[in-house]
C-alpha positions in Angstrom: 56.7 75.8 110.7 56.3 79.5 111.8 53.1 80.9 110.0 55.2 83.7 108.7 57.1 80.9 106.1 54.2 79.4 105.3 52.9 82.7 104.2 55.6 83.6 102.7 55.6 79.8 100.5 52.1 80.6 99.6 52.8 84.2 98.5 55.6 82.8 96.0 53.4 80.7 94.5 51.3 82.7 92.4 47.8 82.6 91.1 47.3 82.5 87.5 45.7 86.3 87.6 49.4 87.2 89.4 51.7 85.2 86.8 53.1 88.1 86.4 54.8 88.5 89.4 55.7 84.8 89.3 57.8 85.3 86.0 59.0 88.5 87.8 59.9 86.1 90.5 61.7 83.4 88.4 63.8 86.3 86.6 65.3 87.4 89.8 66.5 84.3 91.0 67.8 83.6 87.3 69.7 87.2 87.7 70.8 86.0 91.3 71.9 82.4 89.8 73.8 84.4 86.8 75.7 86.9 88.8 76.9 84.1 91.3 77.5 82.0 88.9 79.9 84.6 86.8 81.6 85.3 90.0 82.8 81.8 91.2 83.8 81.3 87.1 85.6 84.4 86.9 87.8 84.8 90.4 88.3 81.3 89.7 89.9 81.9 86.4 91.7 84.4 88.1 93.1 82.8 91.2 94.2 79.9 88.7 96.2 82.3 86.6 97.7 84.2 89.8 98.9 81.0 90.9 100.0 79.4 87.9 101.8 82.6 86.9 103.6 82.8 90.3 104.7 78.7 90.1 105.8 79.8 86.8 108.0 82.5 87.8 109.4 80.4 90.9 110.2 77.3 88.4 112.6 79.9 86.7 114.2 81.8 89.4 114.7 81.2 93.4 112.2 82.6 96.5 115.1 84.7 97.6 118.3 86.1 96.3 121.5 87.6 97.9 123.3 89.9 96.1 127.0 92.1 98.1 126.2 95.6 97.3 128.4 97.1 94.9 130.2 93.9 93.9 130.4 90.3 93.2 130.8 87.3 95.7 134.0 86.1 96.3 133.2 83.9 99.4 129.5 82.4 98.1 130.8 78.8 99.4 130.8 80.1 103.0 128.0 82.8 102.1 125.9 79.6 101.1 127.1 77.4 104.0 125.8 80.4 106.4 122.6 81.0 105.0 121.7 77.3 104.3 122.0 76.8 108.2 119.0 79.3 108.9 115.9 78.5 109.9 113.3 77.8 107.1 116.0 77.4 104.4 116.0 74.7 102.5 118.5 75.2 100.0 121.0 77.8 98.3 123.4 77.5 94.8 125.2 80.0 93.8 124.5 82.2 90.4 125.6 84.5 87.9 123.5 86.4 85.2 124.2 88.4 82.0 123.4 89.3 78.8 125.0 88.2 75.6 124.9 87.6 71.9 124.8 83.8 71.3 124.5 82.5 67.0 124.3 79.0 65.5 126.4 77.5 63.0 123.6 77.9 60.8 124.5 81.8 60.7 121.2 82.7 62.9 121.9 84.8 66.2 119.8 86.8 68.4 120.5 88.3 72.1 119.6 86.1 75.2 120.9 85.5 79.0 122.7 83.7 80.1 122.5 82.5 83.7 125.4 80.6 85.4 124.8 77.3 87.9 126.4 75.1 89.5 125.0 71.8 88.2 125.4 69.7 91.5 123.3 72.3 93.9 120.9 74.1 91.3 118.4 70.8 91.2 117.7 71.9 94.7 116.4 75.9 94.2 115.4 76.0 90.7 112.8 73.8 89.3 114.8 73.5 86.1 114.9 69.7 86.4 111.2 69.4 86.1 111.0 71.7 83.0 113.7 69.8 81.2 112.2 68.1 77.7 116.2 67.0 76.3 119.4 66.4 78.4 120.0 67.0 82.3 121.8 69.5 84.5 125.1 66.6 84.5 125.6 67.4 80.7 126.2 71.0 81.6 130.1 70.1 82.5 132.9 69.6 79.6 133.3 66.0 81.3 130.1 64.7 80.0 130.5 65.6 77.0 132.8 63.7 74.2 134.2 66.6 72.4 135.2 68.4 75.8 133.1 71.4 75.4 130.9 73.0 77.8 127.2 72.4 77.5 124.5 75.0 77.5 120.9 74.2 78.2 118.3 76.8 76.2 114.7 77.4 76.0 112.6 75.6 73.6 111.9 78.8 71.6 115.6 79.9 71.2 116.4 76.6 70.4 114.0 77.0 67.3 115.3 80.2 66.3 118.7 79.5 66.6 117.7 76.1 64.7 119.5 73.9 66.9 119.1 70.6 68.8 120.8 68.8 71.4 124.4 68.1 70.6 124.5 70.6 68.3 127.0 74.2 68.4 126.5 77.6 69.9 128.8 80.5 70.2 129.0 82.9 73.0 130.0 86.1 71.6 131.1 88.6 75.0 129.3 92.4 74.4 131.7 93.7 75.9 134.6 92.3 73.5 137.9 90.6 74.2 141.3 91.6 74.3 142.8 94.9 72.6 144.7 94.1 69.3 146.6 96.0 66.3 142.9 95.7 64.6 140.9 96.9 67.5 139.1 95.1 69.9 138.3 91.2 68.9 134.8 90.0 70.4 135.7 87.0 72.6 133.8 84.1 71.5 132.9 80.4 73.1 131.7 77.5 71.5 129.6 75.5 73.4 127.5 72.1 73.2 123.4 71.8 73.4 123.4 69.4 76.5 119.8 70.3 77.2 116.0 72.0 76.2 113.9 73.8 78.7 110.3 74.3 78.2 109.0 76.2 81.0 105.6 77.3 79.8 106.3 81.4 79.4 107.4 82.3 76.4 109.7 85.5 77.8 112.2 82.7 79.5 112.0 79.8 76.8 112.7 82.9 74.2 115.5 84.5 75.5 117.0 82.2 78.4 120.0 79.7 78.5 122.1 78.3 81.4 125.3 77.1 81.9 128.0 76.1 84.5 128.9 78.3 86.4 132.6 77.7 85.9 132.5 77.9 82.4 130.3 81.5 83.2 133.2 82.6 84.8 136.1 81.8 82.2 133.7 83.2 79.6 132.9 86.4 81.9 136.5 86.8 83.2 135.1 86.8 86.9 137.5 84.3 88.5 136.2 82.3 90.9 133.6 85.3 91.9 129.7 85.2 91.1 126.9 87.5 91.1 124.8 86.2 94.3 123.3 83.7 96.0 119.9 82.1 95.2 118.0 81.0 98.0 114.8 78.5 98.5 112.8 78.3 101.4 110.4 75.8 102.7 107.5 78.3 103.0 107.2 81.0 100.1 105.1 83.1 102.2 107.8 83.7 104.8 110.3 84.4 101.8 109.9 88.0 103.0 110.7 87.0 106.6 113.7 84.7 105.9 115.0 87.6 103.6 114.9 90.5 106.2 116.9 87.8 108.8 119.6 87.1 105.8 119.9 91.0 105.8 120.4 91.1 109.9 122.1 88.2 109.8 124.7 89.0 107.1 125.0 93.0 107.4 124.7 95.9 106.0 126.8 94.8 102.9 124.4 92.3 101.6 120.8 93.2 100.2 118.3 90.0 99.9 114.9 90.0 98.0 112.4 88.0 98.3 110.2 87.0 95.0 107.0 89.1 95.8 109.5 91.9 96.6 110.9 91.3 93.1 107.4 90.8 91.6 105.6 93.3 93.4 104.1 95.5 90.7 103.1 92.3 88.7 101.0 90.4 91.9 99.6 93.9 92.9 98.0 94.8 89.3 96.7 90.9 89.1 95.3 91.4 92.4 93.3 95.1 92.2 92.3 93.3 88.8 90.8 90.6 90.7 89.2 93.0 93.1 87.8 95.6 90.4 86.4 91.8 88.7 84.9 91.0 91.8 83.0 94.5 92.5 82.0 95.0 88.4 80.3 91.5 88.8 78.6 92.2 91.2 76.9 94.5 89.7 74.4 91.7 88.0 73.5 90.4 91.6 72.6 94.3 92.2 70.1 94.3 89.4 68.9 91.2 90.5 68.2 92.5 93.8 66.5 95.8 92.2 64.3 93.2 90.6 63.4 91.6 93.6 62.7 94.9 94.9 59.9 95.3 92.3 58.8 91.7 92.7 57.7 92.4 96.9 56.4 95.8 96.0 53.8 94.3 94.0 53.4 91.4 96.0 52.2 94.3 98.9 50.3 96.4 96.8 48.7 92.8 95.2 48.3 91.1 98.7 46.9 94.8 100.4 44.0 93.2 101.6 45.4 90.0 103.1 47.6 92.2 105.4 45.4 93.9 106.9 42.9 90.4 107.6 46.4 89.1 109.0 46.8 92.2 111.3 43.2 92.1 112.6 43.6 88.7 113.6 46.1 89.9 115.6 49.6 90.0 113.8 52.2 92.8 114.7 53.8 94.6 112.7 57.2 92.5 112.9 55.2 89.1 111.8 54.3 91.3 108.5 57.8 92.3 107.7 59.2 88.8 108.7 56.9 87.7 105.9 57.9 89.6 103.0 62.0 89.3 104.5 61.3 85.4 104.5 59.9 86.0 100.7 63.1 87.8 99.4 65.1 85.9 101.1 63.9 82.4 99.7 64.1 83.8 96.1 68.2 85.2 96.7 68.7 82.0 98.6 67.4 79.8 96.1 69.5 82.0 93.5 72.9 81.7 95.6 72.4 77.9 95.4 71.8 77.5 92.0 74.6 80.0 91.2 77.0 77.9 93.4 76.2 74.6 92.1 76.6 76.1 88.4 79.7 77.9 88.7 81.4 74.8 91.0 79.9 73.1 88.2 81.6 74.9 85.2 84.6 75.3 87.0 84.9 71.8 86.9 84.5 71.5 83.0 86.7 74.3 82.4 89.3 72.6 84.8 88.5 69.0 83.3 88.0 69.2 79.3 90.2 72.4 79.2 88.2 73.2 76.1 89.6 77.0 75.9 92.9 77.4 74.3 95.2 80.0 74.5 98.0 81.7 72.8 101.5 80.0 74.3 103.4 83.2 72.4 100.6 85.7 74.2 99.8 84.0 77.4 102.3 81.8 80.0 99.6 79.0 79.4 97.9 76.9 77.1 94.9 76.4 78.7 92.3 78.8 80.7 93.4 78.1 84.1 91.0 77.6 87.1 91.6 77.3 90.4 88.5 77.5 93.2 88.8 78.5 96.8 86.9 77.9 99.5 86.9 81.5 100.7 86.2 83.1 97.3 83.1 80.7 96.8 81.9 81.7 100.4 82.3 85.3 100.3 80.5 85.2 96.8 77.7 83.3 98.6 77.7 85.3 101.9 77.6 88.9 99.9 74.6 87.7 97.5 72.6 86.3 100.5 73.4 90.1 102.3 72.6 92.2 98.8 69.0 90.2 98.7 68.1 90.9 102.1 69.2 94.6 102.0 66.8 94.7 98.9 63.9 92.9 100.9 64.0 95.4 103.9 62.1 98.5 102.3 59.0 96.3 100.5 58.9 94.1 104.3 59.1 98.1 106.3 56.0 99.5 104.2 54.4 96.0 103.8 54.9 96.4 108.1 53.2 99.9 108.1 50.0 98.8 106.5 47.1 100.6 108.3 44.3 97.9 108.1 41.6 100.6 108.4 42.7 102.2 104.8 43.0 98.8 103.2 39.5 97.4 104.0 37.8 100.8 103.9 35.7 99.8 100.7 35.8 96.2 101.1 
């Protein structure tokens, strides 16, 4: 062992006439430990949320989706044959979406969308299967069903307004009305089964969305054999953006693809500067923790005045002196970075484990706090409390350096 980190091990532990400096000691790695500590909890809680907000929002609609500017889709079965051959796509169902008023036989009725798909290729884009707690995407066709009519699959929450279950009524009632009469225009109305309940987790879709075939979309809509777009998955989300710009190329000018962080910009960019502006406020606690250990080697010079210069008569330079009180800060950040680490891994872990903090499903899109830890996040946590410490050691260590041993042993 170098002399300086033996000095430096002997310095730390203090004398009973210098507890002072001790507790002033234990306090700073405490403040390191907290502000680490808060850190790993806290981007973890918000990396976990990011990411269970984005599976969310691609459970309920596609990576990518491919609308004809200025028009519906007549062609989408060769539209979808053509894009499903690119590169990187894994699968594409065709779509349509609008807004209606839809009531229950039990008088209640409230607005909600309606999206159109075609049972047989829908399973494949949309993770609707998975979020399915009644029925299945086969019950959506008037074949599966014994009284002929269509089926409609809604979210849990409209199915609690609306007061229904599964076999139960709905009507369709068109906004835009039906045919002109002698009395006026008549709203044009469908009844439809319950083949299904969706419970996908956010309270916006299982509120206010239902799906149906899309053939029975299109008689309702009067769009003929035409839909709205395309809905596109792809095997890697993070190329979404690529694949989408080659759709565009590929298909011309006509045709206008988005990708879902396209479509979701303004949401992942306020989550993210959130996550940065968490990071940088945090940080603030390893900061005072660092102005602490400031305090702590100042003392520890003015305390140890004497032994400095004995060292540097005995021949130690300057850098041996400032390598002492740098190894000295940087044991006490150290040993705080650790501790912070293994405490916020550690509550990480409960949090993720005993879920013990419950949320509002009707405020938040989950029921639990969610927490998700990464690798780089923990090590750049780590890396910038090790760098704050030693940035806070460097002033004490340069006058501790400067010492003239003449001036300190003058009236010894």
């Amino acid at each position: 062992m170098r002399y300086e980190w033996f000095i430096s091990l002997r310095y730390l532990k203090a004398k009973r006439r210098q507890g002072f400096i001790s507790v002033i000691t234990l306090i700073s790695v405490a403040g390191v430990t907290v502000g680490v500590m808060a850190l790993i909890a806290v981007l973890a809680v918000m990396t976990g949320f990011t990411d269970g907000l984005r599976d969310k929002i691609l459970g309920i609609n596609s990576h990518i989706v491919v609308q004809r500017l200025g028009g519906l889709v007549d062609n989408h079965v060769e539209l979808a044959a053509q894009i499903g051959a690119m590169e990187g796509v894994v699968a594409v169902t065709p779509y349509i979406y609008s807004q209606t008023m839809i009531s229950s036989g039990s008088g209640g009725g409230t607005g909600a969308v309606i999206r159109g798909i075609e049972p047989e290729s829908a399973g494949g884009v949309l993770s609707l299967k998975d979020q399915l707690t009644a029925g299945s995407l086969d019950d959506l066709l008037p074949s599966a069903s014994p009284d002929g009519l269509p089926g409609i699959i809604v979210g849990k929450e409209l199915a609690r307004q609306l007061g229904v279950g599964l076999g139960d009524r709905l009507r369709l009632i068109s906004p835009s009305g039906g045919p002109l009469t002698p009395m006026g225009v008549i709203p044009k109305i469908k009844t439809l089964r319950v083949a299904g309940v969706f419970e996908s987790g956010m309270y916006e879709y299982d509120s206010s969305l239902a799906y149906t075939a899309i053939a029975t979309a299109q008689q309702f809509m009067d769009r003929g054999t035409a839909v709205d777009g395309v809905e596109v998955r792809v095997r890697d989300i993070y190329q979404a953006g690529v694949i989408a710009r080659r759709i565009e190329k590929d298909l011309g000018y006509s045709y206008l693809a988005k990708d879902w962080i396209t479509m979701n910009k303004n949401l992942f960019s306020a989550l993210k500067l959130e996550k940065t502006a968490m990071f940088i406020v945090l940080t603030l606690i390893v900061l005072v923790a660092a102005f602490n250990i400031i305090s702590t080697l100042i003392m520890v010079v003015m305390e140890k005045g004497k032994d400095i210069a004995i060292l540097k008569s005995m021949g130690a330079t300057s850098t041996s002196i400032l390598r002492i009180f740098v190894y000295e800060g940087l044991i006490i950040g150290f040993s705080g970075t650790v501790l912070g680490v293994l405490g916020g891994l550690s509550l990480c872990e409960l949090l993720s484990r005993y879920q013990f903090i419950k949320l509002e499903s009707d405020v938040y899109p989950f029921t639990t706090l969610p927490v998700k830890v990464i690798p780089m996040d923990v090590t750049l946590v780590a890396v910038s409390a090790v760098v704050i410490t030693l940035a806070a050691t460097l002033y004490p260590a340069w006058q501790a350096s400067k010492l003239d041993p003449a001036e300190a042993l003058r009236y010894e």
